[in-house]
KEDREN-317308 format. One record per residue (C-alpha): chain; x, y, z. Coordinates in steps of 0.001 Angstrom, whole numbers. Example, Ala and Ser with C-alpha at 12.3 -4.5 7.8 and 13.67 -1.06 7.14 Angstrom:
2
<"A",<12300,-4500,7800>>
<"A",<13670,-1060,7140>>
This chain:
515
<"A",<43785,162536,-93651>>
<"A",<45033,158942,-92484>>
<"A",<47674,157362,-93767>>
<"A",<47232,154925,-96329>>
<"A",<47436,151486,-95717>>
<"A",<50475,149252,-96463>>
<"A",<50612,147291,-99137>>
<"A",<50309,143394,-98745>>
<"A",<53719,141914,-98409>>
<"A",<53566,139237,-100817>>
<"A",<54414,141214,-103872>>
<"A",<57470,142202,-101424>>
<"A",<58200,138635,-101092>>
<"A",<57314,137980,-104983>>
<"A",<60358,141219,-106021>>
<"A",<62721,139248,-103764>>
<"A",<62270,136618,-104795>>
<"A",<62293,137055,-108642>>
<"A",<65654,138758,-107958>>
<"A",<67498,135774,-106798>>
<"A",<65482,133911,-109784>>
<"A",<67275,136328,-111928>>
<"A",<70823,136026,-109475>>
<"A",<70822,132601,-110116>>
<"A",<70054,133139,-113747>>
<"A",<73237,135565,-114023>>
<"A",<75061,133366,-111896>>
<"A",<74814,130093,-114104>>
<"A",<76810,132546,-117061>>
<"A",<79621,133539,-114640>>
<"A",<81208,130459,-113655>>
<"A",<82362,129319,-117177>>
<"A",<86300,130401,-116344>>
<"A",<85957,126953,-114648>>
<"A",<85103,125533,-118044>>
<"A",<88611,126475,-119200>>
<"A",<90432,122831,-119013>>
<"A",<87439,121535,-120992>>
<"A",<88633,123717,-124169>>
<"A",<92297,124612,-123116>>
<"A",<94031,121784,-124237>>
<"A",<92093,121614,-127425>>
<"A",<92730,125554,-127912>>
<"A",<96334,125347,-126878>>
<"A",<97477,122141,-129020>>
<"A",<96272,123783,-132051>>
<"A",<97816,127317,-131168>>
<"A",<101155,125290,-130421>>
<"A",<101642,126699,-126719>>
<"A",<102557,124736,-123814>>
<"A",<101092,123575,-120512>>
<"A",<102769,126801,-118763>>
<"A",<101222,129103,-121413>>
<"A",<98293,127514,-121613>>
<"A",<98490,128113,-117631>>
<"A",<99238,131617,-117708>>
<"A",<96032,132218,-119751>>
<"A",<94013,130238,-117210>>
<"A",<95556,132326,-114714>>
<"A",<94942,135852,-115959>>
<"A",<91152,134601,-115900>>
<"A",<91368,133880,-112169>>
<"A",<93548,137379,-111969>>
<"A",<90171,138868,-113440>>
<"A",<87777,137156,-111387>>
<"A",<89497,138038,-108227>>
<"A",<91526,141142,-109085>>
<"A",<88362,142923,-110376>>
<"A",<86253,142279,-107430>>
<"A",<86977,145570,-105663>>
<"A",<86796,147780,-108899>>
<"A",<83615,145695,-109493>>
<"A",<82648,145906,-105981>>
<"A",<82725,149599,-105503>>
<"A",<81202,150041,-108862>>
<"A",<77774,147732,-107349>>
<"A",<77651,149464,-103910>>
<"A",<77546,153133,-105072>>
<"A",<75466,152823,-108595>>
<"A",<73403,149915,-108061>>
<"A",<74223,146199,-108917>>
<"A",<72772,146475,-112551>>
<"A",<75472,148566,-113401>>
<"A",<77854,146217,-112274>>
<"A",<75914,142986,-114216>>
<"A",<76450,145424,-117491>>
<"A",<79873,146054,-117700>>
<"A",<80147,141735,-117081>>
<"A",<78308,141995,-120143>>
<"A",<80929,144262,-121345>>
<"A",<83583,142387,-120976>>
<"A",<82337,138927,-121074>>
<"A",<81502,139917,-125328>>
<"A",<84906,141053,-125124>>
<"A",<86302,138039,-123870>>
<"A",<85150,134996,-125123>>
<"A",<84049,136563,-128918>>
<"A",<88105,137622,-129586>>
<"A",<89461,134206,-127866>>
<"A",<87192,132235,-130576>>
<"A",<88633,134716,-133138>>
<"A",<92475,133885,-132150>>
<"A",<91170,129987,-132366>>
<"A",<90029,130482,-135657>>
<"A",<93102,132167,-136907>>
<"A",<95453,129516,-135652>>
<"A",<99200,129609,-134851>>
<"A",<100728,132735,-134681>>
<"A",<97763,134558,-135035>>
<"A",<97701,136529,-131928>>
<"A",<100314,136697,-129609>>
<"A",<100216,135767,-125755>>
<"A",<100040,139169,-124207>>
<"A",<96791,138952,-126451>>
<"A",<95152,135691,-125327>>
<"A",<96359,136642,-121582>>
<"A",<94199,140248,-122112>>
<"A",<90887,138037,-123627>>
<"A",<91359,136030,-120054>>
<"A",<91404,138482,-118410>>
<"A",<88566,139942,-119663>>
<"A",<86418,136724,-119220>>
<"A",<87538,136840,-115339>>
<"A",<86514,140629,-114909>>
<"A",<83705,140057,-116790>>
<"A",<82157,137020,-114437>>
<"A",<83363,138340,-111072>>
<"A",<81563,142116,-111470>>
<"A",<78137,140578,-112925>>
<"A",<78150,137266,-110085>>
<"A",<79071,140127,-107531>>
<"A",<76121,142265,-108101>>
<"A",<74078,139202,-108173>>
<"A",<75430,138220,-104686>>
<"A",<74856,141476,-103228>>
<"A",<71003,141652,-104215>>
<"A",<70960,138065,-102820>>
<"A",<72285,138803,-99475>>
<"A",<71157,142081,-98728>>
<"A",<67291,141397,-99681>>
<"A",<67253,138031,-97010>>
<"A",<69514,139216,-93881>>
<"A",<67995,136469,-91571>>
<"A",<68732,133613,-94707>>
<"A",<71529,134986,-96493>>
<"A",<73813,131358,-96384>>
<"A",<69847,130276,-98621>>
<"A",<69442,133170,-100388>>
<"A",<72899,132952,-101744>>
<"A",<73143,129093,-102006>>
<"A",<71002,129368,-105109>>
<"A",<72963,132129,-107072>>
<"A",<76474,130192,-106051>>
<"A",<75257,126912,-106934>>
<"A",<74196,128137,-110197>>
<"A",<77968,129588,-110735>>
<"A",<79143,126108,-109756>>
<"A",<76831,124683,-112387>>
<"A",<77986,126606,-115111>>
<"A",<80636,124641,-116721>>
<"A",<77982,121410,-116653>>
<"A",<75707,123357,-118083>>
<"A",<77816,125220,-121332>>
<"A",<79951,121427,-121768>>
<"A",<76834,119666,-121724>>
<"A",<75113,121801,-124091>>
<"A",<78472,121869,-126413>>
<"A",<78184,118301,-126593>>
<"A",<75229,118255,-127823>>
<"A",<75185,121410,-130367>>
<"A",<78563,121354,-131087>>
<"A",<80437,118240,-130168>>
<"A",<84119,117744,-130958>>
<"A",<84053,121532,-132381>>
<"A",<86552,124004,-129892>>
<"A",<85231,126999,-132147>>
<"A",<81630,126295,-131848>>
<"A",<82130,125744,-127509>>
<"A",<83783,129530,-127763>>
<"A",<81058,130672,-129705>>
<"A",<78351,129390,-127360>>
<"A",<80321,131024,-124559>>
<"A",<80257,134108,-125803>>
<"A",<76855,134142,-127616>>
<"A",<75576,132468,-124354>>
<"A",<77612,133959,-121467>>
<"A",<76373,137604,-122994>>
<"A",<72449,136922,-123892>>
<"A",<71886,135119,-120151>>
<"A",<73350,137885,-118184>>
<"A",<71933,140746,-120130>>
<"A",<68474,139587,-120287>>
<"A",<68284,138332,-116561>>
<"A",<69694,142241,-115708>>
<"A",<66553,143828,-116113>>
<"A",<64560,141464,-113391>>
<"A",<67476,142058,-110418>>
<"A",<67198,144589,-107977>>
<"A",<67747,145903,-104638>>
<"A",<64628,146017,-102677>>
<"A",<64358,148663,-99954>>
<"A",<65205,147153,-96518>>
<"A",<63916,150281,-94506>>
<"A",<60521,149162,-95288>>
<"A",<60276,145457,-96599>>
<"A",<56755,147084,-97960>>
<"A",<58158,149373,-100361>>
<"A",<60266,147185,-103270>>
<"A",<62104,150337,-104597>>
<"A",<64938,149449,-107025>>
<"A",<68272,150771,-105027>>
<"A",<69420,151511,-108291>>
<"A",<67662,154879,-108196>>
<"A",<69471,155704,-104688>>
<"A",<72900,155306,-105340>>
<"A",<74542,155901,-101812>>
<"A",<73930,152981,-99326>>
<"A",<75492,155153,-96683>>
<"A",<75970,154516,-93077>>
<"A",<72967,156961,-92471>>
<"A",<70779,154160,-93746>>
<"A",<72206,151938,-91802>>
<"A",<71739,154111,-88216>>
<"A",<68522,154182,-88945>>
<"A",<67981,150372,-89304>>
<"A",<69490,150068,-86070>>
<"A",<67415,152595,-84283>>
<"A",<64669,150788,-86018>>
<"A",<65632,147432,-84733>>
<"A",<66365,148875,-81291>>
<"A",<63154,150403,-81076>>
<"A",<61584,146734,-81957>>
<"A",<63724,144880,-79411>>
<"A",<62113,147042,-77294>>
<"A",<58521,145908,-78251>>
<"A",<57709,148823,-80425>>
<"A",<56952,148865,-83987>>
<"A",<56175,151616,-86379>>
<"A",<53883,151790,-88610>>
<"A",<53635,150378,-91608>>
<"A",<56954,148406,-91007>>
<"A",<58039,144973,-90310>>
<"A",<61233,143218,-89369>>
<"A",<63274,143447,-92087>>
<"A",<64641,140318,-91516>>
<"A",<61441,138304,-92644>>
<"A",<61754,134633,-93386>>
<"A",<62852,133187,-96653>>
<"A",<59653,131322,-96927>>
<"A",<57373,132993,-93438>>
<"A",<56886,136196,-93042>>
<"A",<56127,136458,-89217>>
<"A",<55579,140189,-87945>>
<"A",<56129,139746,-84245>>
<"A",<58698,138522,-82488>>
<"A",<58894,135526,-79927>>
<"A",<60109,134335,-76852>>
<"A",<62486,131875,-78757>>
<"A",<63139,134550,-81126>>
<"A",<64853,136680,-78337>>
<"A",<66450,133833,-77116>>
<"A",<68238,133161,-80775>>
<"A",<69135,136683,-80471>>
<"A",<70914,136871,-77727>>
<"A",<72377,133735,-78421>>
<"A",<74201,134544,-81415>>
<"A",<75636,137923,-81632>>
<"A",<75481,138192,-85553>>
<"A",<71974,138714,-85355>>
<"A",<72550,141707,-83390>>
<"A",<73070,144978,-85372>>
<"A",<76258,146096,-85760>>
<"A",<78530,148619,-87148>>
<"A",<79164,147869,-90670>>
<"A",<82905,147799,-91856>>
<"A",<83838,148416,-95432>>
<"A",<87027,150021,-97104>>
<"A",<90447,150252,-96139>>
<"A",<88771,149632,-92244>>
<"A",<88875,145708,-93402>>
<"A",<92594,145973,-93367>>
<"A",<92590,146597,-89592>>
<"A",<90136,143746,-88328>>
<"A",<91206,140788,-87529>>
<"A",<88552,138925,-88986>>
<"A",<89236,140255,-92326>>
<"A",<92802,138644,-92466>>
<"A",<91353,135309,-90937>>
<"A",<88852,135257,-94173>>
<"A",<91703,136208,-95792>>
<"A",<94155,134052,-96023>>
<"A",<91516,130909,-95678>>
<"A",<90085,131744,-98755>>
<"A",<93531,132598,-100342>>
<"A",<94788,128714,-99262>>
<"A",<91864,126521,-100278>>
<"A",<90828,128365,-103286>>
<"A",<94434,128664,-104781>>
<"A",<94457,124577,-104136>>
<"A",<91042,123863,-106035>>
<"A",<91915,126288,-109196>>
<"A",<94980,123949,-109807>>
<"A",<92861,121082,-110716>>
<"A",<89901,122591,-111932>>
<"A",<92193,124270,-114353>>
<"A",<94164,121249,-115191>>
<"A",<91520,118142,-115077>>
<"A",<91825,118416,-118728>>
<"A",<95675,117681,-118424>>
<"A",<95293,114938,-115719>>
<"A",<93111,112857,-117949>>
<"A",<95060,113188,-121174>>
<"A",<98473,112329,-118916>>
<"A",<96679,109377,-117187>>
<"A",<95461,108237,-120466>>
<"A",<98409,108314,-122689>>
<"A",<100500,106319,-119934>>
<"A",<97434,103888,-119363>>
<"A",<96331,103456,-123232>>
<"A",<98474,104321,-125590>>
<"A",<95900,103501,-128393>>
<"A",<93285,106235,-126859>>
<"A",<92565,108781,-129620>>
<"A",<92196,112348,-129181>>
<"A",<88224,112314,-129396>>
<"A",<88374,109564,-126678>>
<"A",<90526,111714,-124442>>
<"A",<88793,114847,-125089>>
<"A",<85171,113649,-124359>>
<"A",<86948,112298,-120821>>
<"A",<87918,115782,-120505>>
<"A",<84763,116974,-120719>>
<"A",<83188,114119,-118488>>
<"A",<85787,115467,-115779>>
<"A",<84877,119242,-116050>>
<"A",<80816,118251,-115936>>
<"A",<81465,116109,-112794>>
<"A",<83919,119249,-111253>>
<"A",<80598,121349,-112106>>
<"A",<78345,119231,-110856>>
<"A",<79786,118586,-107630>>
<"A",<80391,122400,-107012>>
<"A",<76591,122646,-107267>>
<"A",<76149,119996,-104863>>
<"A",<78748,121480,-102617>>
<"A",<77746,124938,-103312>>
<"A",<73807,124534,-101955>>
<"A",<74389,121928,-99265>>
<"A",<77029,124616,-97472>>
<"A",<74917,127676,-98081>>
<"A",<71489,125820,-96509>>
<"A",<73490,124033,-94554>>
<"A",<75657,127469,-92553>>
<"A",<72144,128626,-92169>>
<"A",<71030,125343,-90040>>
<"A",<74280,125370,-88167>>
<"A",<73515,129165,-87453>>
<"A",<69772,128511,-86189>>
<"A",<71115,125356,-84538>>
<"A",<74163,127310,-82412>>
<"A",<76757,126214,-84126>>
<"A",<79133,128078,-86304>>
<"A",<79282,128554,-90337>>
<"A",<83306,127919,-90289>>
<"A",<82022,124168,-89722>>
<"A",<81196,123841,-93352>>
<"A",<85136,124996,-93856>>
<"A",<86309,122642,-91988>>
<"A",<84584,119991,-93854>>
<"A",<85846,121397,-97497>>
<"A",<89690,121275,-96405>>
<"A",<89152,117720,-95199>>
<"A",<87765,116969,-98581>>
<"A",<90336,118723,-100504>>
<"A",<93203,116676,-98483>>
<"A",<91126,113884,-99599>>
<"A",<91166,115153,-103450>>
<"A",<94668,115324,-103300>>
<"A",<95459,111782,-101454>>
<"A",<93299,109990,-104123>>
<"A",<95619,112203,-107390>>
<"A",<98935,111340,-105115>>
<"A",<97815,107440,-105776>>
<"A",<95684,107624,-108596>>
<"A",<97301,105466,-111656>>
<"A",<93863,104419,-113668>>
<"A",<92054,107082,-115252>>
<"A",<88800,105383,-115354>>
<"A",<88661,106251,-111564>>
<"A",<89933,109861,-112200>>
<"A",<86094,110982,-111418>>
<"A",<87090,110379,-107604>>
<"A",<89482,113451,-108017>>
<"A",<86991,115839,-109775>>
<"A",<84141,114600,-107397>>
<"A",<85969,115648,-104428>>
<"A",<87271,118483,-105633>>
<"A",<84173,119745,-107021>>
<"A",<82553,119560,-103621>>
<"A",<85124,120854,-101527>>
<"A",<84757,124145,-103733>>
<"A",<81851,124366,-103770>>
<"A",<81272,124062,-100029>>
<"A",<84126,126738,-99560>>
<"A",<82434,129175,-101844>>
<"A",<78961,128425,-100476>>
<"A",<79133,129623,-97306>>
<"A",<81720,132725,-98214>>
<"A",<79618,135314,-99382>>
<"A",<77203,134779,-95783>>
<"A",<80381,134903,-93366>>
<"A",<81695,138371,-94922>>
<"A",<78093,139486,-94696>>
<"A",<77941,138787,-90823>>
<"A",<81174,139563,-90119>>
<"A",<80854,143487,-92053>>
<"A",<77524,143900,-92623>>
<"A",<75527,144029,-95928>>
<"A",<76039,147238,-97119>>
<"A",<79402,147168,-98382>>
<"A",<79073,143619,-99268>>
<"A",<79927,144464,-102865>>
<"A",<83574,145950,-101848>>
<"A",<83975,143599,-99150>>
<"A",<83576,140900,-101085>>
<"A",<85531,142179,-104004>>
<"A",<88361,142792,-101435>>
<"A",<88110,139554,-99931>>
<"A",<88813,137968,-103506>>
<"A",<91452,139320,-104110>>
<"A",<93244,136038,-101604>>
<"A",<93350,133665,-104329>>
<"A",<95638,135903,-106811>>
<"A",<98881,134569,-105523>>
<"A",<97934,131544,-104066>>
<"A",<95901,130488,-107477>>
<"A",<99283,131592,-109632>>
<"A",<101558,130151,-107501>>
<"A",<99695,126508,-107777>>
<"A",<98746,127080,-111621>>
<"A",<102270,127590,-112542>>
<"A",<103957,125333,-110393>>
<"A",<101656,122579,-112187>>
<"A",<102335,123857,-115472>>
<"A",<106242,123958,-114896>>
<"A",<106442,120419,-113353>>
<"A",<104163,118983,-116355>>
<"A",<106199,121046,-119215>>
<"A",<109156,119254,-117077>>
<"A",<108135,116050,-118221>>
<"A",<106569,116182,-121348>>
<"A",<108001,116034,-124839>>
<"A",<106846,116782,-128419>>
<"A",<105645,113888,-130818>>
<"A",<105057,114659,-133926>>
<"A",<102424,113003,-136240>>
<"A",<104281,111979,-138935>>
<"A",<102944,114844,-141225>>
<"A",<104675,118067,-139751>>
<"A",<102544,118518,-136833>>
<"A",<102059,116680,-133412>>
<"A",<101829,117816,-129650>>
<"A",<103601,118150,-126821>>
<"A",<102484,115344,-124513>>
<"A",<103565,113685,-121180>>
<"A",<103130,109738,-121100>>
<"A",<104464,109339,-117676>>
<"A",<100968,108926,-115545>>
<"A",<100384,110685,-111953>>
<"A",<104674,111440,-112075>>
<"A",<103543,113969,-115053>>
<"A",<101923,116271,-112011>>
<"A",<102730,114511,-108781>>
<"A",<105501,117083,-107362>>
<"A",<102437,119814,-107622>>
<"A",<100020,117876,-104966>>
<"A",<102526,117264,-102425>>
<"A",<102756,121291,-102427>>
<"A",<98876,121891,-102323>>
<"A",<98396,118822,-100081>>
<"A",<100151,121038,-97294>>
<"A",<98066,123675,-98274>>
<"A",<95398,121924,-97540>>
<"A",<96611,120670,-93915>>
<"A",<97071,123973,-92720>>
<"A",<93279,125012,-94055>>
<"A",<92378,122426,-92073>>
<"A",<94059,123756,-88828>>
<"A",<93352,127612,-89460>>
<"A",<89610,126749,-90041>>
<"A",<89741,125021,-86672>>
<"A",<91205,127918,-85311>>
<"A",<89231,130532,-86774>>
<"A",<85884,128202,-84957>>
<"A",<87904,128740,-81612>>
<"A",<88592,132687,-82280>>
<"A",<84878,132999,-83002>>
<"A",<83364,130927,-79801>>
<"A",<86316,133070,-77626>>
<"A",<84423,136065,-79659>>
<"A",<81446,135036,-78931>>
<"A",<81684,134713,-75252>>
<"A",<83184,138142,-74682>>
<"A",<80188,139605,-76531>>
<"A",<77894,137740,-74080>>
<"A",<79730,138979,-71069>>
<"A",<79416,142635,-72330>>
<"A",<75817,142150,-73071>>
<"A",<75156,140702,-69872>>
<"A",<77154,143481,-68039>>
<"A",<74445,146188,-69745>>
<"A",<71698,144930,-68976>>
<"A",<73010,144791,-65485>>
<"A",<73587,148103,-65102>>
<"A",<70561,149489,-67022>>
C-alpha cells in the first residue's frame, strides 16, 4: 500500500503561528512586575514603609522572575511548556490577589516577610509562564527565532502600558482596584491563552503534534535532526519532510545556491551539539551572556522600579504646590512611556538581530546599541532638574531594555541550541539577582538618606525627599559605570565571536579538503 500523502503545510504554518498569537497573548500578562513603581509608592505610603522596604519588595519580584527561571525552566523542557504557563497561573493568583488584600487591610496588617513572599510570587509567577511562551516561540521558527520571539517579548514590554492604561481608565486614582485588575487580569489572560500554545513537532514540520504529549526532548531527537539535516546538505530529502527551518512568512522546500552560501557563512546555522545543564557552567559563552545580562539588566531594574520615586522627588523640589493626584498620574505617565518604549525596543532588536544575522553581521550589535542608550539614560537623570522633561529618562531607558531583552532569548538559542532553551534560559536569568539587588537597594538607601517625614497636620503624612536629582544622584554615578563596562564587554564579546567565527571556517574548510 503507498504511503499516504503529506498533509499541506499551511495548517503547519497556521499551529505555529497561533502559538506565538497565544505567546504574545501570555506574554502581555507577565511583564506587570515592571508596573510596580506605578502602584508602589501609593501602596507603600499608605502601609507606612520606606523607600528601602518598599525596595526590598520590588526586589523579591525580580528575585522571582530570575531566581525561578531554572525551576521554571526544567519544569517546561521535560513536561511541556503548558505546564509551566499553569503554575504562572498558580502563583500569579497567589501574588497579586493577597498583595491587594494587605492594601486593603492597611498598616500593620501584614508584616514584610509577608509582602516580600506575595513578590515573590508575582516574579515566579511571570518568569515560568513568559518562559514557556519563549520556548514554543523559538523552537517552532529556528531560521527566525530573533522574529518569532520579538512578538512575545514586546508584548512583555507592553504590559505595564497596557494594565496602567487600562487602570486609568476603570479605576483611576484607586491602588486597590489597579491590584485587583492585576490579579483578575494577569490570571484570566494567561490561563485562557494556555490552551492555544504548543510545541509543534520539528522532526516533521508536517505533523503539528503538541510536545506536551512527549515529555523528553532528549538529545536522541536532536541526532536525528542532524542526520536529517546532513542528509539534506547533501541534496537528499526524505519523504514527506521539509527543512525544518521554513521561513516565518515562505515556506521554500529546496535549498539554493545563496542558501548554501548563508550557511557556510555563518556557523549558527550549522547544527550543533546542544548544551544544557550544569555543561553551561563550563562554556565560555555562557559566562560572556552571563555577566552582560547580569550588568545591563541590574542597571535598567533600578529605574524602572523607582520612576515612580524620581517623579515625586523631582516634583516636590520643583513644585511644592503639586498634589498627590498630580504626582501620581506623572507616575503613571512615566511607567506607560518605560512600557512603551520596551515594546519599541523589544521588536526593533528581535527583527532587527535577525537582519544583522541574514546580513553577516552579528546579534551582539543590538547590545552594543542598548548600553550606549542606557549611558545615555543615566547622563540625562545625572543632569535632569525639571520633571516635565523626566520622559527623556523613561524613554531611554525603556528602549535600552527592551533592545537588551529582545535579542536575549535568540543568542542563548544559537549559542545552546533549542532544546534546552527552557533551562538555559532560566539559568541565564538568574545574572540579574545580585546585580538588580545591589542597584535597588543602593537607590533605596541613598533616597531614605535624604528624605524626611512630614506630617499632614492630622496624624498622618509621608516620608518624602524635596531635594531634586541629589535625592538619587549618588545611585547613577554607580550604574553609569555599569553601563561603561556593558559597553566595552559587548564590544568584546562581537570580537570573541568574529575570532569564533573564523576558526570555525578554517576547520570547515580543512574537511572538506580532506574529504
Amino acid at each position: 500500500m503507498g504511503r499516504t500523502p503529506p498533509t499541506p503545510s499551511a495548517p503547519h504554518r497556521t499551529l505555529r503561528i497561533i502559538s506565538v498569537i497565544a505567546a504574545t497573548g501570555i506574554a502581555l500578562s507577565c511583564g506587570t512586575n515592571y508596573a510596580y513603581s506605578a502602584w508602589a509608592p501609593q501602596f507603600a505610603a499608605h502601609l507606612h514603609l520606606s523607600a528601602t522596604q518598599q525596595n526590598l519588595i520590588g526586589n523579591f519580584g525580580n528575585i522571582g522572575m530570575y531566581a525561578m527561571g531554572i525551576p521554571g525552566g526544567y519544569l517546561i523542557d521535560r513536561r511541556g511548556p503548558r505546564w509551566g504557563v499553569f503554575a504562572g497561573v498558580l502563583a500569579l493568583a497567589c501574588g497579586y490577589f493577597p498583595l491587594r488584600a494587605a492594601y486593603l487591610a492597611g498598616p500593620g496588617g501584614y508584616g514584610m516577610p509577608w509582602l516580600c513572599l506575595m513578590g515573590l510570587m508575582t516574579g515566579m509567577g511571570s518568569c515560568t509562564a513568559f518562559s514557556a511562551a519563549i520556548k514554543v516561540c523559538a523552537t517552532n521558527w529556528p531560521r527566525h527565532r530573533g522574529t518569532a520571539t520579538a512578538f512575545p517579548l514586546s508584548a512583555f514590554g507592553l504590559s505595564a502600558f497596557f494594565y496602567t492604561t487600562v487602570s486609568v481608565l476603570v479605576f483611576p486614582d484607586d491602588t486597590a482596584g489597579y491590584l485587583l485588575l492585576l490579579a483578575c487580569g494577569t490570571t484570566v489572560m494567561v490561563f485562557v491563552s494556555m490552551f492555544f500554545l504548543q510545541l509543534v513537532k520539528a522532526s516533521s514540520p508536517y505533523e503539528a503534534v503538541p510536545t506536551d504529549e512527549r515529555p523528553d526532548l532528549g538529545r536522541r531527537d536532536s541526532n536525528r535532526l542532524r542526520r536529517a539535516s546532513d542528509h539534506e546538505r547533501h541534496g537528499g530529502r526524505s519523504s514527506g519532510e521539509i527543512d525544518e527551518t521554513s521561513s516565518l512568512v515562505d515556506s521554500d522546500a529546496t535549498s539554493t545556491p545563496g542558501d548554501l552560501l548563508e550557511r557556510k557563512s555563518h556557523p549558527t546555522h550549522h547544527p550543533k551539539p546542544e548544551v544544557t545543564g550544569l555543561a553551561l557552567l563550563h562554556t565560555p559563552k555562557f559566562w560572556q551572556l552571563f555577566v552582560m545580562l547580569g550588568l545591563l539588566c541590574g542597571v535598567g531594574l533600578m529605574t524602572i522600579n523607582n520612576i515612580g520615586n524620581n517623579a515625586r522627588s523631582l516634583w516636590h523640589h520643583y513644585d511644592d504646590t503639586a498634589s498627590h493626584d498630580f504626582i501620581q498620574q506623572r507616575q503613571l505617565l512615566h511607567v506607560s512611556i518605560l512600557s512603551l518604549a520596551s515594546f519599541v525596543g523589544r521588536l526593533l532588536s528581535g527583527i532587527g538581530s535577525d537582519w544583522l544575522i541574514h546580513h553577516h553581521a552579528s546579534r551582539f550589535w543590538t547590545l552594543v546599541v542598548s548600553a550606549l542608550a542606557f549611558c545615555a539614560a543615566h547622563v540625562v537623570a545625572l543632569t535632569l532638574e525639571n520633571p516635565n522633561n523626566l520622559f527623556y529618562l523613561s524613554g531611554l531607558t525603556g528602549l535600552a531594555y527592551g533592545a537588551l531583552f529582545g535579542v536575549y532569548p535568540a543568542l542563548v538559542a544559537d549559542a545552546f541550541g533549542p532544546s534546552g532553551l527552557g533551562i538555559n534560559w532560566g539559568a541565564m536569568t538568574m545574572a540579574p539577582v545580585l546585580s538588580g539587588n545591589i542597584f535597588n537597594l543602593a537607590y533605596g538607601r541613598i533616597l531614605d538618606s535624604h528624605s524626611h517625614f512630614q506630617g499632614d497636620g492630622k496624624g498622618g503624612g509621608e516620608v518624602r525627599c524635596e531635594e531634586g536629582r541629589a535625592c538619587y544622584g549618588s545611585a547613577y554615578w554607580v550604574t553609569l559605570g555599569a553601563s561603561v563596562v556593558g559597553v566595552g564587554w559587548s564590544l568584546w564579546c562581537i570580537r570573541l565571536e568574529k575570532v569564533g567565527r573564523m576558526r570555525e571556517a578554517r576547520e570547515l574548510g580543512g574537511r572538506e579538503h580532506e574529504g
